[in-house]
Backbone bond lengths (Angstrom), bond angles and torsions (degrees), N, CA, C in turn:
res aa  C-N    CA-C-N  psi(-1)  N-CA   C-N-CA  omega(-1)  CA-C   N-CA-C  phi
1 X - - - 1.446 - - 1.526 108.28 -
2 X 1.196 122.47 115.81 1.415 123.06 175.06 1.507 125.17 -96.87
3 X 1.372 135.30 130.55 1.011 116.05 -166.87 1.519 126.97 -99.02
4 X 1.307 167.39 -169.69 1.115 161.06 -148.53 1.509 127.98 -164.14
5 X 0.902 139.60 74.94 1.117 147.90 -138.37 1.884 103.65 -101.92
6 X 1.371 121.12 89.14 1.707 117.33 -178.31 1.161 123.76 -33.72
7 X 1.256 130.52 130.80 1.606 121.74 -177.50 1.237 95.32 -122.61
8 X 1.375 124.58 125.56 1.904 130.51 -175.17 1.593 95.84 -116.91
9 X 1.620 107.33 128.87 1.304 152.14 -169.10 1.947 110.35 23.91
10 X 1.473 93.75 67.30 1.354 120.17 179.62 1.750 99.53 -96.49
11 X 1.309 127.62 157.57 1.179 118.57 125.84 1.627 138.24 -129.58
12 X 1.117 104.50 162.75 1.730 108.12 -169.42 1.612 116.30 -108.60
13 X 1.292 122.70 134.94 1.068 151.71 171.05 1.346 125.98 -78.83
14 X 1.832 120.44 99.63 2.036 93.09 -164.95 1.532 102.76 -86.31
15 X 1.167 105.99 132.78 1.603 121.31 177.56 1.621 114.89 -91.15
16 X 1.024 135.27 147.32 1.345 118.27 167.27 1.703 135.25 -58.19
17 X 1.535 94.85 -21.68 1.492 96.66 153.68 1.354 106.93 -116.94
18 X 1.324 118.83 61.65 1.793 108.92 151.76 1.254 74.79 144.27
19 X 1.546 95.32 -157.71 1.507 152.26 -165.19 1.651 96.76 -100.88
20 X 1.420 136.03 161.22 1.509 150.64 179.70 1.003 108.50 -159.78
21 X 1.475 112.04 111.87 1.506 97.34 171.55 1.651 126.75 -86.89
22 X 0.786 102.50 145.68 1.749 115.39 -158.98 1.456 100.29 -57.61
23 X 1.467 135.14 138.33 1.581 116.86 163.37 1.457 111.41 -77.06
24 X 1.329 104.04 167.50 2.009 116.26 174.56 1.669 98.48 -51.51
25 X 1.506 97.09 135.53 1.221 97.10 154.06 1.653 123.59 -61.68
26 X 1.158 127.94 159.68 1.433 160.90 -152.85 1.258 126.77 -116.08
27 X 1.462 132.72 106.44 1.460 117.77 -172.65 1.530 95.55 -123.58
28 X 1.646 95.48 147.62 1.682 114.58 161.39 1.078 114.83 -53.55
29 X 1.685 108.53 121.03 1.545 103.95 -176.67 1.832 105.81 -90.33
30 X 1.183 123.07 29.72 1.497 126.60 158.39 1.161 114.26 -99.93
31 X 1.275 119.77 -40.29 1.751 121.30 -178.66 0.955 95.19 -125.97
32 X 1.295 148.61 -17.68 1.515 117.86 -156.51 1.073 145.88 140.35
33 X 1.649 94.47 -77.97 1.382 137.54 -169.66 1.290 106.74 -58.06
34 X 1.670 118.25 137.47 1.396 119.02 155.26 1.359 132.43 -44.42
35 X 1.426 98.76 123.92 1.637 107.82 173.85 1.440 119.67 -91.23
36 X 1.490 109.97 136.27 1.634 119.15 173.23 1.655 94.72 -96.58
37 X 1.702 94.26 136.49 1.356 104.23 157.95 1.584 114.96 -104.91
38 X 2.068 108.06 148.40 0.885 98.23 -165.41 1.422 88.13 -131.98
39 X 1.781 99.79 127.62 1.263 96.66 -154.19 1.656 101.13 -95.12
40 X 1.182 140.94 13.36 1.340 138.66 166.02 1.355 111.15 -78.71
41 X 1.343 115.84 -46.55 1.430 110.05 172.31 1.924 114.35 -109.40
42 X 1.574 99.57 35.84 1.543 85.26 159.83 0.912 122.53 63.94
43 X 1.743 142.17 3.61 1.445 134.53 -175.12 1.685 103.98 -140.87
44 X 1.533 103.17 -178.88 1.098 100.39 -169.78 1.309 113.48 -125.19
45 X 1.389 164.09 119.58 1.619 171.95 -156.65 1.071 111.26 -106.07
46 X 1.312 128.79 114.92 1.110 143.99 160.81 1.552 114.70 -42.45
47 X 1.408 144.29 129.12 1.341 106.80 165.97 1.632 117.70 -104.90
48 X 1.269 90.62 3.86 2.047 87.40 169.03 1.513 112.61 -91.15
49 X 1.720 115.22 -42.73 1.306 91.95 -174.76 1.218 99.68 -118.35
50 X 1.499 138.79 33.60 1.122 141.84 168.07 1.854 109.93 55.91
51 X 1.221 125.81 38.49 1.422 106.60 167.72 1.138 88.42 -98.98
52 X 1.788 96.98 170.89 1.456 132.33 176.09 1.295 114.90 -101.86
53 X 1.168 131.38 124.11 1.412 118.88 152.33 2.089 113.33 -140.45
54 X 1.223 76.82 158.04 1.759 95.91 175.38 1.443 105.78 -72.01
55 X 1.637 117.99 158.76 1.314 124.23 -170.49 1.582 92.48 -69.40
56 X 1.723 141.74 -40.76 1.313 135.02 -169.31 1.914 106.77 -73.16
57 X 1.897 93.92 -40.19 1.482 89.93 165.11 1.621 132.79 -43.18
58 X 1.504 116.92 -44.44 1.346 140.35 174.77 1.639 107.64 -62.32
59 X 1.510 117.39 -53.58 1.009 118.91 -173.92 2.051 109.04 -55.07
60 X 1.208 111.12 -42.06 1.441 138.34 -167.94 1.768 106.43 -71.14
61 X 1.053 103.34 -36.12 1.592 123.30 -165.59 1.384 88.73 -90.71
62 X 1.227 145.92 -80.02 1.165 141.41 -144.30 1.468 100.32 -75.49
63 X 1.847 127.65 -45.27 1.655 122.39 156.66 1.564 103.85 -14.04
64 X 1.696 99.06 -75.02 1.441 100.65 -160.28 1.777 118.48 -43.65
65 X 1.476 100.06 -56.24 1.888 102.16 176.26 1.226 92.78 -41.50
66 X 1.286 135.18 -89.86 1.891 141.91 -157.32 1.438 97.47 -28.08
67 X 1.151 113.45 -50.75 1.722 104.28 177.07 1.030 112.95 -36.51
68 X 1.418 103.58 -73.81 1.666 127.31 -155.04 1.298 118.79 -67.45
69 X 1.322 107.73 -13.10 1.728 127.63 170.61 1.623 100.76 -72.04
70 X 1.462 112.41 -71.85 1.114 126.77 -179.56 1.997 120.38 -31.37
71 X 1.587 88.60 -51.04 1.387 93.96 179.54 1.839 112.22 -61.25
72 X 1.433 104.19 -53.09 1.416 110.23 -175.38 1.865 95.95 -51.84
73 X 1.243 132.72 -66.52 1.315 116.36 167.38 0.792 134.76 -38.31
74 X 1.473 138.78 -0.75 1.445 145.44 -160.39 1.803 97.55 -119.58
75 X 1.819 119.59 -36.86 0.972 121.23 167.20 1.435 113.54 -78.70
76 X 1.023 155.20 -39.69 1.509 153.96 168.21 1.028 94.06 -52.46
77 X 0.966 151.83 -49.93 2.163 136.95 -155.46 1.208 98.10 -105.78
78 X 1.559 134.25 12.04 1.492 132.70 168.45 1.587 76.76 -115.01
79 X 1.460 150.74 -47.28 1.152 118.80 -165.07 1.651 108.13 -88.94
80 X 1.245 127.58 -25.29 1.544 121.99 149.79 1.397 117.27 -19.84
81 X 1.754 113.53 -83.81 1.441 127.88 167.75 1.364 97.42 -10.16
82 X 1.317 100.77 -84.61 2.348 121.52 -152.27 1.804 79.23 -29.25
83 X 1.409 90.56 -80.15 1.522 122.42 -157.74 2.152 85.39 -21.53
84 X 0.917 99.95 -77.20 1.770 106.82 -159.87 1.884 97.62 -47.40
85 X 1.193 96.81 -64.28 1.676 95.45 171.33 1.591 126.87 -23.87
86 X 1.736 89.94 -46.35 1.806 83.01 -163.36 1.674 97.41 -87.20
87 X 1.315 114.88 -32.73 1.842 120.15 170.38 1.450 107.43 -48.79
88 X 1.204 133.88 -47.94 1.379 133.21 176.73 1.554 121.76 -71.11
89 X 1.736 100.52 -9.11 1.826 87.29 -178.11 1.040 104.76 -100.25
90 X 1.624 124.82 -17.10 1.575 146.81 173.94 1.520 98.89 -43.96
91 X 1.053 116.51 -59.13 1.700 115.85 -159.97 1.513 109.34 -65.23
């Protein structure tokens, strides 16, 4: 008896031994845009703005945005704070 487990809006890949499930697509973390991987040469293509990067490149690149997100959040809720601070000593 085998059992079956539903998978909702997955897709599958037929492999010669089985089924694969496909990974999430992938976006350029400069523009955006969906990336094609190309699996002969190992990397991945942007198709809007055409860069290249390696799977460690991607890994490295997208770190960097999370940073840089992080930081800009880190300056807004220190300039929130000021902002409320100096409105509250006014009164």
């Amino acid at each position: 008896m085998s059992s079956t487990v539903p998978v909702v809006n997955q897709k599958y890949i037929k492999k010669s031994s089985g089924l694969k499930l496909m990974s999430q697509k992938k976006y350029c973390p400069e523009c955006g845009g969906e990336l094609h991987y190309d699996p002969v040469n190992k990397i991945f293509v942007c198709k809007s703005c055409g860069r290249i990067y390696t799977h460690e490149q991607l890994i490295e690149q997208r770190a960097r945005v999370m940073s840089e997100i992080h930081d800009e959040d880190q300056s807004k809720k220190k300039r929130k704070e000021l902002l409320k601070w100096w409105l509250s000593e006014k009164k």
